[in-house]
C-alpha positions in Angstrom: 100.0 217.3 385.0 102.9 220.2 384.6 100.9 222.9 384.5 103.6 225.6 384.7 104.9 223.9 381.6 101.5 224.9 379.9 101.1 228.5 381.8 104.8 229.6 380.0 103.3 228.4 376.5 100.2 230.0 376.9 101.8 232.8 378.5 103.0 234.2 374.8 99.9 235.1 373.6 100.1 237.8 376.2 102.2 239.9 373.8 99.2 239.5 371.3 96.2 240.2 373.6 94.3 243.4 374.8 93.4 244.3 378.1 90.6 242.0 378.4 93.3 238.9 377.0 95.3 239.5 380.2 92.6 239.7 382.7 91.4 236.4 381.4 95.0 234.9 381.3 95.0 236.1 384.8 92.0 235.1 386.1 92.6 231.6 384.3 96.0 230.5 386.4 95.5 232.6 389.4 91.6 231.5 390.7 91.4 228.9 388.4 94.6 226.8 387.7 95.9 227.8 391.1 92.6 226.9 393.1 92.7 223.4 391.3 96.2 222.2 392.1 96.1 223.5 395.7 93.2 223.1 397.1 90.4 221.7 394.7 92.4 218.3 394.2 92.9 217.9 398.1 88.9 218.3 399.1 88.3 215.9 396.3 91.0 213.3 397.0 88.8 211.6 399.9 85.0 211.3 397.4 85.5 207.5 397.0 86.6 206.5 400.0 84.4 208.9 402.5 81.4 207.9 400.7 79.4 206.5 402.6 76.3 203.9 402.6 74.2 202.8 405.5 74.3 198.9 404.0 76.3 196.1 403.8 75.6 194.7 400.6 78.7 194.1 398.1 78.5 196.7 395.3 76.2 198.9 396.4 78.5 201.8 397.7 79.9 201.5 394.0 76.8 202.0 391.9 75.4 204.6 393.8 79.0 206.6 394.2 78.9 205.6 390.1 75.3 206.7 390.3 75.8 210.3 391.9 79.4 211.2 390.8 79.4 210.0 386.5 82.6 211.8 386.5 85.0 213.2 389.4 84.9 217.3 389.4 88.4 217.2 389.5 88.8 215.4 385.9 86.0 217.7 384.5 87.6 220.6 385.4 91.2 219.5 384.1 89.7 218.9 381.0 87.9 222.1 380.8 91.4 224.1 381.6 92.9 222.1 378.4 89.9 222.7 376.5 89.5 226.4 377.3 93.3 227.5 376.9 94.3 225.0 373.8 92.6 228.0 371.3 95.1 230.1 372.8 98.0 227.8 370.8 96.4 228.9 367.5 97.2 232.7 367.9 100.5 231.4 368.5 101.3 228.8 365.7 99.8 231.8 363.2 102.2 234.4 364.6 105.1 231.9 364.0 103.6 230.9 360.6 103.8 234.8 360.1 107.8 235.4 361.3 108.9 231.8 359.5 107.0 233.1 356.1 108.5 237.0 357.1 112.2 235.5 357.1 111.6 233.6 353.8 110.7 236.2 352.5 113.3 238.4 353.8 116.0 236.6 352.1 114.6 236.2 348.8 113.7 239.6 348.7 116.8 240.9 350.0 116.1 242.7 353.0 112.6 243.2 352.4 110.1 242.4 355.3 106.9 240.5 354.2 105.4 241.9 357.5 105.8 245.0 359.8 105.2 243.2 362.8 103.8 239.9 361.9 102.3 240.0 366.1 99.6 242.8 364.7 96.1 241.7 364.5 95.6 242.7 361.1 94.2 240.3 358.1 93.9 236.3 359.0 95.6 236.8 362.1 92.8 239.2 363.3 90.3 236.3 362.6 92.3 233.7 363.8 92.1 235.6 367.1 88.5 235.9 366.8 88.0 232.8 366.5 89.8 231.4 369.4 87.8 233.8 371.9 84.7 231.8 370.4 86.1 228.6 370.8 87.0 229.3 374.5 84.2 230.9 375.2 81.8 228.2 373.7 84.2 225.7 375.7 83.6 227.3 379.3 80.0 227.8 378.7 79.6 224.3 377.6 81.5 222.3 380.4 79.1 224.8 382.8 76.2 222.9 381.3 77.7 219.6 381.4 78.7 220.2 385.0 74.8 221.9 385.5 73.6 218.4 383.7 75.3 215.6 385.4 74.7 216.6 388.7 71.2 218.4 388.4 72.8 222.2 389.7 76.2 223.1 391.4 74.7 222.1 394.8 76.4 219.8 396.8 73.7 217.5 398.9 74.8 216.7 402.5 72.2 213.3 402.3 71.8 211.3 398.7 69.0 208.6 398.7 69.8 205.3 396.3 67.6 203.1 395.4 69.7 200.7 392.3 70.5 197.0 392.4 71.8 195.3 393.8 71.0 197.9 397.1 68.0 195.7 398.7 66.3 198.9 399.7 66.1 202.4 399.3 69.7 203.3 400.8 70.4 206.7 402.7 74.8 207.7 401.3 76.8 210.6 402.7 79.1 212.8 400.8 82.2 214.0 403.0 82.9 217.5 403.4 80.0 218.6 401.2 79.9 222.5 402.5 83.5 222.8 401.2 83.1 221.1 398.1 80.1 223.4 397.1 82.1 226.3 398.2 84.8 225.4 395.7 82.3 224.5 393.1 80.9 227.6 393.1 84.1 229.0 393.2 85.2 227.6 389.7 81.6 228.6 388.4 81.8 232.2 388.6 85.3 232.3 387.7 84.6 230.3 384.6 81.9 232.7 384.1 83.6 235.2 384.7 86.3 234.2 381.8 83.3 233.9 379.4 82.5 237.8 380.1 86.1 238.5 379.7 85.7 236.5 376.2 82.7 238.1 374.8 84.2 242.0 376.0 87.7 241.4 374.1 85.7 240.2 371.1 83.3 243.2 371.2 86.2 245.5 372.0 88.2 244.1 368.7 84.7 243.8 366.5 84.1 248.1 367.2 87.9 249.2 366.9 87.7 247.2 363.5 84.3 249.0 362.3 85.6 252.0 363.6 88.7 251.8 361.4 86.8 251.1 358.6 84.7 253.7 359.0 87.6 256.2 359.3 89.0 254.9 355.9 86.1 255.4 354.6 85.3 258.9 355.7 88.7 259.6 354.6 88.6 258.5 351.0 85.4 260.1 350.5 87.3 263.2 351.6 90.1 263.2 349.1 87.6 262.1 346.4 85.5 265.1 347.4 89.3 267.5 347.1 89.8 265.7 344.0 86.8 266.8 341.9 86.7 270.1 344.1 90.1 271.0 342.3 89.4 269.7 339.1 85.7 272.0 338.8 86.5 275.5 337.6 86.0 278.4 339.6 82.5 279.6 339.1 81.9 283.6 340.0 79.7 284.1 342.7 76.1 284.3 341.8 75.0 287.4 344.0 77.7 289.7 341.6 75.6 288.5 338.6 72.4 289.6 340.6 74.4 292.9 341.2 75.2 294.0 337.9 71.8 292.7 336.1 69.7 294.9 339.1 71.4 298.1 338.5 69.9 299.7 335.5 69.4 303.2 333.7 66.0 303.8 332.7 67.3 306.3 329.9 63.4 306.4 328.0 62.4 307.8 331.8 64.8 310.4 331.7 64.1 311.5 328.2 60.6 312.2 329.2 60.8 314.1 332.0 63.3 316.5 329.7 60.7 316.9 327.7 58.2 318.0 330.0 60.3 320.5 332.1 61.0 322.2 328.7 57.5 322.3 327.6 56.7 323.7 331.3 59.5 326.4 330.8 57.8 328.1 327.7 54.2 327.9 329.0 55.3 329.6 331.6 57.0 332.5 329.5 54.2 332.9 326.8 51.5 334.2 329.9 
């Protein structure tokens, strides 16, 4: 298979991704695609002929080989590399949807652009990206159980005991190079989980920037609605000048009265 072929298409969607989308890119043709074709394939190339049964009788090397390897790691992994980067392709075919329908639209509308920058994750294309994080996500972790399923764990055993017809007896089979084949399938293990942690940070990284856009528009229009009405409302006069003027009062009855009585004092005072 030409992979470099598939590394420059899926390279594009590095002009659409965020930090996390290039460490997984990276991660996905350096330890992964890169591992495979040079060494994976090579410590794999000898499972059918190195294995190994202590009997003579036709057929019974092949059902247990068929019996302990239902499918070479090799092919499962090449099919969990198309798998996990084919989700990639539909960022790519939406941003060329986006320039093709941009262009249209350009020339009926003479010079008018339908788009900014049709490569910004903003309405569909936002989801579409979204979306293809789940898929390859949901692809890595589910060719991790299949691998976990068929061969009960990611160990590789140095001594496998078979016991099917048409084997006479209970038959002792050797796997060749079985420390090296379970260093390199724990290899691809924690870099495919390591690609699902990538996955799940980009999409939590893109979930928060979008509520925390949305929460800024927000805040913002409740701001100019709060100007809005703030202008519209008259001036009212403060109340504390109201308070002022109605607490400062002349008691003029009180003052009066006490007239009245330093007068009547004054001409007591002169009749003794």
């Amino acid at each position: 298979m030409n992979w470099s072929a598939l590394e420059a298409l899926i390279s594009g969607v590095n002009k659409y991704s965020t930090v996390f989308g290039r460490v997984w890119l990276s991660v996905v043709f350096v330890f992964r695609v890169m591992v495979y074709v040079v060494a994976a394939q090579r410590v794999w190339g000898d499972e059918n002929k190195d294995f190994v049964c202590n009997t003579a009788q036709p057929g019974c090397t092949n059902v247990c080989y068929d019996h302990f390897f239902p499918i070479s790691h090799i092919r499962l992994w090449a099919l969990q590399l198309i798998f996990v980067t084919c989700p990639s392709l539909m960022v790519v075919g939406h941003v060329k949807y986006r320039e093709q329908k941009d262009v249209q639209y350009t020339h009926s509308h003479k010079g008018t652009h339908l788009y900014a920058n049709p490569g910004k994750k903003r309405g569909g294309l936002w989801w579409t990206y979204v979306v293809s994080l789940i898929f390859k996500a949901g692809f890595d972790t589910g060719f991790l159980y299949i691998l976990y399923y068929v061969y009960e764990g990611y160990d590789m055993p140095r001594l496998s005991k078979c016991t099917l017809e048409p084997c006479p007896n209970t038959v002792d089979c050797y796997i060749s190079r079985p420390t090296e084949k379970k260093i390199f399938t724990i290899f691809m293990v924690v870099s495919s989980a390591l690609c699902i942690l990538m996955c799940i940070c980009e999409m939590v990284y893109l979930i928060c920037k979008r509520v925390q856009k949305l929460m800024k528009k927000k805040h913002e229009a409740n701001k100019r609605m709060f100007v809005e009405n703030h202008e519209l409302t008259p001036l009212a006069k403060p109340r504390s000048e109201f308070m002022s003027k109605s607490s400062i009062r002349v008691d003029h009855t009180a003052s009066v009265q006490n007239v009245t009585n330093m007068k009547s004092e004054e001409v007591t005072s002169k009749k003794m």
